[in-house]
C-alpha positions as CSV (number, residue, x, y, z in Angstrom):
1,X,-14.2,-3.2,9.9
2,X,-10.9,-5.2,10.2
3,X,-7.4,-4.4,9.3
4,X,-5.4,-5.9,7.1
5,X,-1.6,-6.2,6.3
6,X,-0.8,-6.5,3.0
7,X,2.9,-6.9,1.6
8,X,4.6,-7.5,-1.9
9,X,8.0,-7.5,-3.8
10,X,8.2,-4.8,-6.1
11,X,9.4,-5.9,-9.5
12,X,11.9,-3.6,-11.5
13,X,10.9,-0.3,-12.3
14,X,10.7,0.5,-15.7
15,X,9.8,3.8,-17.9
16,X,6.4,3.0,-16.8
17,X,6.2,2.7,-13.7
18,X,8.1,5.3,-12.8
19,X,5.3,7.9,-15.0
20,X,2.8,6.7,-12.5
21,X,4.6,7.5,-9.0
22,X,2.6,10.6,-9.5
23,X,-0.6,8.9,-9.6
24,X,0.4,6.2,-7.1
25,X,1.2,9.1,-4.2
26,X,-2.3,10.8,-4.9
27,X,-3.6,7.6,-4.8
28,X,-2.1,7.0,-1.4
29,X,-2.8,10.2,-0.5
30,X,-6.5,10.1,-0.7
31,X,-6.6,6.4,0.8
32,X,-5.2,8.1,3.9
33,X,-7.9,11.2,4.0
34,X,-10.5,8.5,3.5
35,X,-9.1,6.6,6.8
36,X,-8.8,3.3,4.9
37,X,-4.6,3.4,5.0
38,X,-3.0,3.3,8.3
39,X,0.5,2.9,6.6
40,X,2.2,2.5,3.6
41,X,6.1,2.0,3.5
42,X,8.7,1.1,0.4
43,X,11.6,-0.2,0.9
44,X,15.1,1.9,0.3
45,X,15.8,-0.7,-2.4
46,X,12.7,-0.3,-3.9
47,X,12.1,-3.9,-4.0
48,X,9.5,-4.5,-1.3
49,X,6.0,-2.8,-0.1
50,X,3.5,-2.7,2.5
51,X,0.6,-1.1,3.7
52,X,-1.9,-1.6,6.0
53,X,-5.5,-1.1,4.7
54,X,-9.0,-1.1,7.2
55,X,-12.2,-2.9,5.4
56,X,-14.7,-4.9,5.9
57,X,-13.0,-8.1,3.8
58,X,-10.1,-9.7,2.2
59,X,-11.8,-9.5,-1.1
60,X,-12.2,-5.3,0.0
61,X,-8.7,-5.4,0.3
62,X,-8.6,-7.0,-2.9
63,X,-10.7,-4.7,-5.0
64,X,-8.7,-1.4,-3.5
65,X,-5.7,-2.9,-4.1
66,X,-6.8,-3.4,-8.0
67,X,-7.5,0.7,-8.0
68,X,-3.6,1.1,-7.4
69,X,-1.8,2.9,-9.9
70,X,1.4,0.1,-9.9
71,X,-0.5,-2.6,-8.8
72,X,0.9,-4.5,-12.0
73,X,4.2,-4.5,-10.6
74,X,3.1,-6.0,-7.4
75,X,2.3,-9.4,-6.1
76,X,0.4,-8.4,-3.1
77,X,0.1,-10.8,0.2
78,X,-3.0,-9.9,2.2
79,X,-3.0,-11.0,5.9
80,X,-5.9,-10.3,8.3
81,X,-4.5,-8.7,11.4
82,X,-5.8,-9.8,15.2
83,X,-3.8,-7.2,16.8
84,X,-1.9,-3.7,15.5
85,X,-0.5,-1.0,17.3
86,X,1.0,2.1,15.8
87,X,3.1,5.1,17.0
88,X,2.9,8.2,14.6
89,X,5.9,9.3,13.6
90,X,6.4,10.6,9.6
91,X,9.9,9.6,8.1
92,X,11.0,11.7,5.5
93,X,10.5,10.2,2.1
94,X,13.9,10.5,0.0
C-alpha cells in the first residue's frame, strides 16, 4: 500500500451541496474506521480540500474518490507521497 495526497479547490456551495455534508462526514467517517484516510482538512474559506488516502494505486485513489458524496464540486489532484509524517492532534471542527 502507498499513500497518497490528494488536494482540490472547492467550488461554491450551493443548496446542494450543503444537503450532502451529512453524507460527506459519514463518508469520511467510515474511510477513517476502514484505515484508508489518514487526514482530511477544509479550509476556513471553504474553498480548498485535502486528504490523505492509503491504497494500492492512483487509479484506487481515483475510484474512492468517485464514492465521495461532493466529489462533483471538486477537482481533485492526486500525488503519490515518498515520505509522510503525522502528529495526532484533532482540531475542533467549527
Amino acid at each position: 500500500m502507498a499513500l497518497f495526497i490528494v488536494e482540490s479547490d472547492i467550488s461554491r456551495m450551493d443548496e446542494r451541496m450543503a444537503r450532502l455534508i451529512p453524507k460527506q462526514r459519514a463518508f469520511v467517517e467510515e474511510m477513517f474506521q476502514r484505515g484508508i484516510f489518514h487526514m482530511y482538512a477544509v479550509s476556513e474559506n471553504l474553498d480548498k480540500w485535502w486528504c490523505s488516502i492509503e491504497a494500492d494505486s492512483e487509479e484506487e485513489v481515483h475510484r474512492i474518490l468517485d464514492d465521495m458524496p461532493i466529489i462533483n464540486w471538486l477537482n481533485p489532484t492526486v500525488n503519490g507521497l515518498m515520505r509522510s509524517e503525522e502528529h495526532t492532534s484533532e482540531l475542533q471542527s467549527r
